[in-house]
C-alpha positions in Angstrom: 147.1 92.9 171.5 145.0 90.0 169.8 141.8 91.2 167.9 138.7 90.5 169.1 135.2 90.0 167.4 131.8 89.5 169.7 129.3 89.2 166.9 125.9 87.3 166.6 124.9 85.1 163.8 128.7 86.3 162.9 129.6 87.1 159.2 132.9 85.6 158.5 133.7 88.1 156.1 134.5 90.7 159.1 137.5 89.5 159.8 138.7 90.0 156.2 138.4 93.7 156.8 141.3 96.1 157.4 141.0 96.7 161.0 144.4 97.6 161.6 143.5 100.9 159.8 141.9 103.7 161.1 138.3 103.8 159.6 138.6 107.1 158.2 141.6 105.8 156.0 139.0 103.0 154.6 138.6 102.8 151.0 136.1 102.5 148.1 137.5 98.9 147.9 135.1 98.4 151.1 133.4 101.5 151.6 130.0 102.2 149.8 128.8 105.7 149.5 125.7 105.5 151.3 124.4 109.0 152.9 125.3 108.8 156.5 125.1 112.8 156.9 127.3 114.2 160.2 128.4 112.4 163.5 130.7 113.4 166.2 132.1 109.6 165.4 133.6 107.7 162.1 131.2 106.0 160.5 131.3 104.0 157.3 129.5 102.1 155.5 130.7 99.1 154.1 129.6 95.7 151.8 130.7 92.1 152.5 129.6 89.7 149.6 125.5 90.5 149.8 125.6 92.1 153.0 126.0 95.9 154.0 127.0 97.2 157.4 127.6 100.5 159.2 130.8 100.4 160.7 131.4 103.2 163.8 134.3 103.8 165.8 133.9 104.2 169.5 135.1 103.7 172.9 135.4 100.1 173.9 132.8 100.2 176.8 130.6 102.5 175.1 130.2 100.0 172.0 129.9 96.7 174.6 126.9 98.9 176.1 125.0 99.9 173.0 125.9 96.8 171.4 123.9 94.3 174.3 121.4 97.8 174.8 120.2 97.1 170.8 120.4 93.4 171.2 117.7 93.9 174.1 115.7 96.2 171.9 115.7 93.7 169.0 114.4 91.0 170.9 111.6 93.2 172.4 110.5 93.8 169.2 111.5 97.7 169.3 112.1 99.3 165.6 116.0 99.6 165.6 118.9 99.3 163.8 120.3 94.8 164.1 123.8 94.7 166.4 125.9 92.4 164.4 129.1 92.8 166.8 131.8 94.6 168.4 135.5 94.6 167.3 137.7 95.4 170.1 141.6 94.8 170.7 142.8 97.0 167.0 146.3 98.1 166.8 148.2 100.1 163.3 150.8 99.0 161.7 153.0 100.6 164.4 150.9 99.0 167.3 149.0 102.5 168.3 145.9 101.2 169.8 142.8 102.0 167.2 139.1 102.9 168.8 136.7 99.8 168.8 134.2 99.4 166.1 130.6 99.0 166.5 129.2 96.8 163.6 125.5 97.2 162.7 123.2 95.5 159.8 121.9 98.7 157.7 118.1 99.4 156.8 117.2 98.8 153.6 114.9 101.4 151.8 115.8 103.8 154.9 116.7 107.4 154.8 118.2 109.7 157.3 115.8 113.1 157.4 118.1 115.2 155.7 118.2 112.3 152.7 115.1 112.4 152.4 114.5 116.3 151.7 117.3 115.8 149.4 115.2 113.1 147.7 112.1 115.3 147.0 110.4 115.8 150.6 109.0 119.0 151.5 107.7 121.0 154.3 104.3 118.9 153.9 106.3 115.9 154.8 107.2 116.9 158.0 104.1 116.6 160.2 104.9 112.8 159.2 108.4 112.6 160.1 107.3 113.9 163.9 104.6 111.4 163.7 107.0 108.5 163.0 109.6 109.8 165.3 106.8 110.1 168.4 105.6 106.8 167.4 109.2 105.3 168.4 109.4 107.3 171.5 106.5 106.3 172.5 107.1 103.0 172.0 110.5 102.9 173.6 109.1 104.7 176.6 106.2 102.0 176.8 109.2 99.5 176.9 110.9 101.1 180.0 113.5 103.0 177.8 115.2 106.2 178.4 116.3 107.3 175.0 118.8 110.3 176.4 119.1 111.6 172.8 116.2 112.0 170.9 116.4 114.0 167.8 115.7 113.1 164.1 119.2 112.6 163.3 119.3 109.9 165.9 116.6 107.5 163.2 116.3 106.7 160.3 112.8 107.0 158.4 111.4 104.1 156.1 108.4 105.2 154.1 105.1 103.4 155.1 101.9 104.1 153.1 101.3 107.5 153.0 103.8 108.2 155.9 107.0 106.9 157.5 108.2 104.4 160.0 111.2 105.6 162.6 114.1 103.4 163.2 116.5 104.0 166.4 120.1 104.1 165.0 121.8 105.5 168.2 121.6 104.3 171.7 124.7 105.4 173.2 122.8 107.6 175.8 120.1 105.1 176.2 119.0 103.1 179.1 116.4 100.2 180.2 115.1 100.6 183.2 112.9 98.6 185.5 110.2 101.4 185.5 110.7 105.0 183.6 109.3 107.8 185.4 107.3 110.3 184.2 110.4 112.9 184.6 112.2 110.6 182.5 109.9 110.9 179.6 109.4 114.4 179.6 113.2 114.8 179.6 113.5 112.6 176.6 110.3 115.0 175.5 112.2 118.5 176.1 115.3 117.0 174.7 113.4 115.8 172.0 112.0 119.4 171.2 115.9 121.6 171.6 117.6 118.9 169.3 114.9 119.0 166.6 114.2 122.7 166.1 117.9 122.7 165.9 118.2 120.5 163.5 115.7 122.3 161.5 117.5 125.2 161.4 120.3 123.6 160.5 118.6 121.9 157.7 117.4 125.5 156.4 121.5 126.6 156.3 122.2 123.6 155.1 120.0 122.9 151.7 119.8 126.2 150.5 119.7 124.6 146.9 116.7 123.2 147.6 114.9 126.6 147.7 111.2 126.4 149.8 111.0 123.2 151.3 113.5 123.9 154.0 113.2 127.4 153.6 109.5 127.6 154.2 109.6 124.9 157.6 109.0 126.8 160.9 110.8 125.1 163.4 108.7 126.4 166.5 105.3 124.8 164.9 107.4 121.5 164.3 108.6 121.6 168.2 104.7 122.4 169.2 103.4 119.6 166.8 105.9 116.9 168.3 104.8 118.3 171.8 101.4 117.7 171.2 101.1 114.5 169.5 103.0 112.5 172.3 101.0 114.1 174.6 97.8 112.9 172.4 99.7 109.7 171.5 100.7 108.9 175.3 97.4 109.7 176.6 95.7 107.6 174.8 97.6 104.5 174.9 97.8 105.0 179.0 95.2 107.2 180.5 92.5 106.1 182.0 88.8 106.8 181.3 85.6 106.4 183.5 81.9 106.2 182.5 78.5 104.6 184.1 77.7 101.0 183.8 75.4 102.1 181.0 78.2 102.9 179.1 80.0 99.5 178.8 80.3 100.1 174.4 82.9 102.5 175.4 85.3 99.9 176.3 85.1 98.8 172.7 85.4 101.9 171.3 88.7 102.6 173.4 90.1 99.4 171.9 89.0 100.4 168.2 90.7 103.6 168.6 93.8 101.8 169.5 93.4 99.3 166.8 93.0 102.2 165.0 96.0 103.7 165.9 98.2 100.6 164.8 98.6 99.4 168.8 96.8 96.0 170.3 95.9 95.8 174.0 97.2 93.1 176.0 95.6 93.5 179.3 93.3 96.2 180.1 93.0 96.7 184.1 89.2 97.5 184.6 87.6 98.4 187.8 83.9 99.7 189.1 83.0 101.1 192.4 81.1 99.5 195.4 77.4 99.3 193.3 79.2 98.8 190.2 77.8 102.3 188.7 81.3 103.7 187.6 83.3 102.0 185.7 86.9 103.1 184.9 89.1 102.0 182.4 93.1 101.5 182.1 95.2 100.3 179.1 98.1 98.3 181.2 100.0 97.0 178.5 99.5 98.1 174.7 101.8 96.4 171.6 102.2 98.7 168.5 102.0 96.4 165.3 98.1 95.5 164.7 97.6 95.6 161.3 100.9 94.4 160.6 100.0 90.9 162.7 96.8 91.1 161.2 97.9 91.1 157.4 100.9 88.7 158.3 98.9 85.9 160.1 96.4 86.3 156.9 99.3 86.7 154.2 102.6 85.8 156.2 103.7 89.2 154.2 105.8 91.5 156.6 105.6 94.8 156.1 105.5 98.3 158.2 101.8 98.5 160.3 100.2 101.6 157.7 101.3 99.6 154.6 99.6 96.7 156.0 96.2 98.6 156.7 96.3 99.5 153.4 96.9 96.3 152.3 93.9 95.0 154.2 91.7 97.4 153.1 92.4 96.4 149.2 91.8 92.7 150.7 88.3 94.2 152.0 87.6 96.0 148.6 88.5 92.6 147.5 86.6 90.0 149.6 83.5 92.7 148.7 83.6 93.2 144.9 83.9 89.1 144.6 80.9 88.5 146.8 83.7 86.7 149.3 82.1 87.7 152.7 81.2 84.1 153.8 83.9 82.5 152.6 87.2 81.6 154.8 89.4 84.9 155.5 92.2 83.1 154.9 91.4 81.5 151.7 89.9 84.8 150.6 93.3 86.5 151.7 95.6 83.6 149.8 93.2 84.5 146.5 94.1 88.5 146.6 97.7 87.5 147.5 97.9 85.2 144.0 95.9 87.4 142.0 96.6 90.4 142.6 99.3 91.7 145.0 102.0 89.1 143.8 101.6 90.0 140.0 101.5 93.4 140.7 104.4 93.6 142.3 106.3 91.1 139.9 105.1 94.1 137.0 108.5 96.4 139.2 111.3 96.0 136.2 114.3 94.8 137.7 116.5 98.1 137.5 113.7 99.6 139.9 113.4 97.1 142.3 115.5 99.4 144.5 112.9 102.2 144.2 110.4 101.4 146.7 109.7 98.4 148.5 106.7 95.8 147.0 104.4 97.1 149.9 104.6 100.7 149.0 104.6 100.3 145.4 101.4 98.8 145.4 100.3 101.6 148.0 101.1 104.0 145.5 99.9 102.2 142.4 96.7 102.4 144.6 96.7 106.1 145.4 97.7 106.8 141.6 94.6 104.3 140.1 92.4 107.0 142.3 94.0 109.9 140.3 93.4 107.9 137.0 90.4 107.3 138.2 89.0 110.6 138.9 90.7 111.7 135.5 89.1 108.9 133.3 85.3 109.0 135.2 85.3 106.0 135.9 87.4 102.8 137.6 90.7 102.1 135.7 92.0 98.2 136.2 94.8 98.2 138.8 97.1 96.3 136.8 96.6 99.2 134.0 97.5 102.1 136.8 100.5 99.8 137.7 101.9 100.1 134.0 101.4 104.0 133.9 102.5 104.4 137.3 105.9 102.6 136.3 106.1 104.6 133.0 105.5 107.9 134.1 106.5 108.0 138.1 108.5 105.0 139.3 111.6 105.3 136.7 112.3 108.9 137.7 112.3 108.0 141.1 115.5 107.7 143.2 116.9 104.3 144.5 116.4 104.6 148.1 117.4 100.7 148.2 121.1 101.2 148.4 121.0 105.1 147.4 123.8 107.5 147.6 123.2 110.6 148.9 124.7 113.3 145.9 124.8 116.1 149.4 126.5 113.6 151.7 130.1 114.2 151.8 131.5 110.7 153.2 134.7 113.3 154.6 132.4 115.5 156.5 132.9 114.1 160.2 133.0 117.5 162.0 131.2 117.1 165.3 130.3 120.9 165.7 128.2 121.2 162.8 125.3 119.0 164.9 124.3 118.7 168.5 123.6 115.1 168.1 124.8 112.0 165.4 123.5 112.7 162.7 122.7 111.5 159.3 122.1 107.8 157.3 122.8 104.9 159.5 124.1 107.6 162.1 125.7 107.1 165.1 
């Protein structure tokens, strides 16, 4: 049987790799030991030249479907993991048929949630994490997609500001369909709810090392939190709202609560009665990413949506402590960018560069000039705060770059110990 590669933008590299051995027989001559935590499949994470990929061994059909499924999400803009290709038609050396391989680009400065509590997150971190993970389904349901699967071991988690971002890593089980109905979504919702009190539980068996913060998480307010915030979240990017024609400053205030909420509105279907006294009001179709378009088309700096309303509030702490109001946004935005956020983040030694990403190092260097501040009485420079955050906080800070997980055993494939995929770039 001839080997076969379906790959977009193809790496050449891939064919170098030993497919003719099972991928749980791959060695460190290939392998890197990033945390992947459990899966009911073989996964591995390997580097070609400057490029790293999660390697996982499926059924044939199964990795054609979720390879085209992802390449659909990626060019709807949905946050998921990139397809880079299939490998199909793998024998041994004795001509036993292997699985196929499903090949997919891995996340820099991304964390499965178990990573991350064994990188220093506690319970307090949680309320985030089921923020970021309603904020994807959310967004995938917006987009017409059955998920099937939802869980937190089915993402990975990037940090953004002072929360975190949620990346789809698994969509074996997921579907695009013309139009999802509401029993759909509250499927995903309830499936949603069973998987991640389990996993919590299976998180507090799992780390007892790290003493309170798993031991201290109640699962059942996690499963009521997630319950409520898509029902919050969902409401108000699709519900409608009526008011009397004296009211019309409402429809701006709808739209700066979704602005506010990181989403743009795209068409908004507005209708009044026969004497044009009521007037009700219908987000039709809503696109998550304001701030991030915002700073980007100011900047052309791409980052996650809360890093970039941070970013643009320094630029508006900026443009007002230089008197810049009347001048050109987007000269005043190129001045900030020169003066201050590239030479702050050019202050990150080299041997921390895979520590944080530029955009949440200078989030941070901005939360810790507050603390300095408060400290001192009185403002301390921002390029000062970024040479005492790097001395005292950013060296003892793990590489979450290309980290290894120190509590992911890269053996540990046993399928019963989760109800879903779970860990790094899981599958």
């Amino acid at each position: 049987m001839a080997l076969r590669i379906v790959a977009s933008r193809p790496d050449p590299a891939i064919i170098t790799l030993p497919w003719s051995t099972p991928l749980e027989e791959w060695g460190e001559e290939h392998v890197v030991p990033l945390p992947r935590g459990l899966s009911r499949h073989v996964v591995r994470i390997v580097r070609l030249r400057d490029r790293v990929y999660a390697v996982k061994e499926t059924v044939e059909d199964i990795a054609f479907r979720e390879y085209r499924l992802l390449r659909d999400l990626q060019r709807m803009g949905m946050p998921a993991v990139v397809p880079q290709g299939v490998v199909a038609g793998r024998v041994d050396a004795d001509g036993e048929e292997l699985p196929a391989a499903l090949i997919t680009e891995h996340l820099r400065f991304s964390l499965p949630y178990r990573s991350l509590f064994s990188h220093g997150a506690g319970r307090e971190d949680l309320p985030r994490l089921v923020d970021a993970l309603v904020v994807l389904l959310v967004r995938l349901h917006l987009a017409d997609f059955y998920w099937g699967d939802v869980s937190l071991s089915n993402v990975l988690f990037r940090r953004s500001a002072d929360g975190f971002a949620a990346y789809l890593v698994d969509a074996e089980t997921g579907e695009l369909r013309s139009s999802l109905s509401r029993q759909m979504r509250e499927h995903d919702v309830t499936v949603a709810t069973e998987n991640v009190f389990a996993e919590l539980l299976d998180l507090q068996a799992s780390l007892p090392g790290h003493g309170s913060a798993a031991e201290a998480i109640e699962p059942h307010e996690v499963v009521e939190l997630l319950l409520r915030r898509y029902d919050e979240l969902w409401g108000e990017l699709t519900g409608h709202e009526e008011f009397s024609a004296g009211e019309l400053w409402r429809i701006e205030r709808r739209l700066e609560r979704l602005n506010d909420l990181g989403f743009d509105v795209d068409e908004l279907d507005i209708v009044t009665d026969y004497d044009g006294d009521q007037v009700r009001i219908q987000p039709k179709v809503v696109e998550a990413g304001h701030h991030r378009r915002e700073l980007q088309s100011l900047t052309g700096l791409d980052v996650e949506d809360a890093q970039a309303r941070r970013l643009l509030n320094d630029l508006a702490a900026f443009t007002a402590h230089h008197d810049l109001g009347r001048e050109d946004r987007q000269l005043v935005a190129n001045r900030w960018l020169t003066r201050v956020y590239e030479p702050l983040t050019a202050m990150i030694p080299a041997d921390s560069r895979g520590k944080l990403e530029p955009a949440q190092f200078f989030h941070e260097v901005l939360v810790h000039r507050w603390y300095l501040s408060e400290r001192a009485g009185r403002p301390v420079d921002i390029f000062d705060t970024a040479r005492d955050y790097i001395d005292t906080v950013l060296t003892s800070k793990p590489d979450e770059a290309m980290a290894a997980d120190p509590d992911d055993d890269p053996d540990d494939t046993d399928p019963t110990d989760a109800p879903t995929d779970a860990g790094g770039v899981r599958r």
